[in-house]
C-alpha positions in Angstrom: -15.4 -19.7 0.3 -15.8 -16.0 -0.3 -12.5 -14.9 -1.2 -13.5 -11.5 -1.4 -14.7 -10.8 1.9 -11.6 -13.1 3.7 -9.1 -10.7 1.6 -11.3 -7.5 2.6 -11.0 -9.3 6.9 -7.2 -10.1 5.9 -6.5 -6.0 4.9 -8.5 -4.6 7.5 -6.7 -6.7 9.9 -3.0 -5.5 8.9 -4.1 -2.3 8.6 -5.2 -2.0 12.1 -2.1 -4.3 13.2 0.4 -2.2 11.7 -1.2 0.9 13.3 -1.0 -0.6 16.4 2.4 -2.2 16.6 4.0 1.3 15.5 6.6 3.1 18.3 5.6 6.6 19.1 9.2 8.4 19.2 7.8 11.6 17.7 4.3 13.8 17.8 2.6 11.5 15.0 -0.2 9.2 15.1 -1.5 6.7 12.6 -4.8 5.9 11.9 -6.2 3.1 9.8 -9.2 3.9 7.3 -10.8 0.6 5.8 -13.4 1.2 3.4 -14.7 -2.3 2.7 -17.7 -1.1 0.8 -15.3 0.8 -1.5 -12.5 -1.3 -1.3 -9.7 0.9 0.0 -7.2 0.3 2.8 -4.9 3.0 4.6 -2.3 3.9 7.3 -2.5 7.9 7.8 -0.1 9.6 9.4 -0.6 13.2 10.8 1.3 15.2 13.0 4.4 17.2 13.7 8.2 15.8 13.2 10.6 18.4 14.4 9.2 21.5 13.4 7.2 20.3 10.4 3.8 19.3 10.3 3.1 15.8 8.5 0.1 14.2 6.6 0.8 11.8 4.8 -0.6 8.1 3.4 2.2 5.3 4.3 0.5 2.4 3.1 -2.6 2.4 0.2 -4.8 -1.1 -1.1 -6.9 -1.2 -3.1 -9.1 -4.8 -2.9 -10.1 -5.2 -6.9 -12.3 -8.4 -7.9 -10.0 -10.9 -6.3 -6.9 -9.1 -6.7 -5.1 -6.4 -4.1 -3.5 -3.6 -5.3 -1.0 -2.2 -3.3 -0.5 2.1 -4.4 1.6 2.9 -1.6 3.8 1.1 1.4 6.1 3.0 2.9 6.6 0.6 6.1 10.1 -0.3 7.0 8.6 -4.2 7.5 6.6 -4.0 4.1 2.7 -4.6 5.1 2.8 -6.7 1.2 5.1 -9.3 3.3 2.9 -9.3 6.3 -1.0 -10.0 3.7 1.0 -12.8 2.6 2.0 -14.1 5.9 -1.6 -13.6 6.3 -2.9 -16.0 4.1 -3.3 -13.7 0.6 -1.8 -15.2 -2.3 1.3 -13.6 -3.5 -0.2 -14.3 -7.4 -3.3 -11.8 -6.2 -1.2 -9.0 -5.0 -0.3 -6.2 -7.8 2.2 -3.7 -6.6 3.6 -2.6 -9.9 0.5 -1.4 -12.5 0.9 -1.3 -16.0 -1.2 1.1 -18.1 -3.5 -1.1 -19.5 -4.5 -2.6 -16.0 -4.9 0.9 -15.2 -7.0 2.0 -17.5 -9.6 -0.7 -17.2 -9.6 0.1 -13.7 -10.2 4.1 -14.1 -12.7 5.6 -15.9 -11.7 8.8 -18.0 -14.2 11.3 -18.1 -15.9 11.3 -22.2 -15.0 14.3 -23.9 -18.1 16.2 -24.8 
């Protein structure tokens, strides 16, 4: 089985879950971006709280070779619990980096 592509359905499908199962108490909305091509999965939220305006990422993956990275998730319910339910392996989620993970991940531009 692909494992790649079943993660990439698994995110996609949280993603749009969680976006959906949110309560609208206030002016904001969420929208879910899913990138599959590039690999990145995100809950936006935009609007206005009171009398300030929002815009903000509450929940960030990144899907990396056959591991997800999770950058950001700021939900109450943690969208990491609900991949796992799921059916993504705990071992393949990485939501603490360490800098050398990082830095085979990003490339630094050469100095010239």
């Amino acid at each position: 089985m692909d494992q790649t592509l079943s993660y990439a359905d698994i995110l996609k499908k949280t993603v749009q879950e969680a976006v959906v199962n949110q309560p609208r108490l206030q002016a904001i909305k969420l929208y879910p971006v899913c990138d599959t091509e590039s690999g990145h999965f995100l809950v936006l939220a935009t609007g206005w709280t009171k009398q300030r305006r929002m815009d903000t990422i509450l929940f960030h993956a990144r899907l990396v070779e056959q591991q997800i990275i999770i950058e950001e998730d700021n939900f109450e319910e943690s969208l990491t619990q609900a991949l796992i339910a799921g059916g993504i392996k705990k071992g393949d989620i990485v939501t603490d980096l360490e800098p050398a993970f990082i830095s085979t991940d990003v490339r630094s531009p050469s100095p010239e």
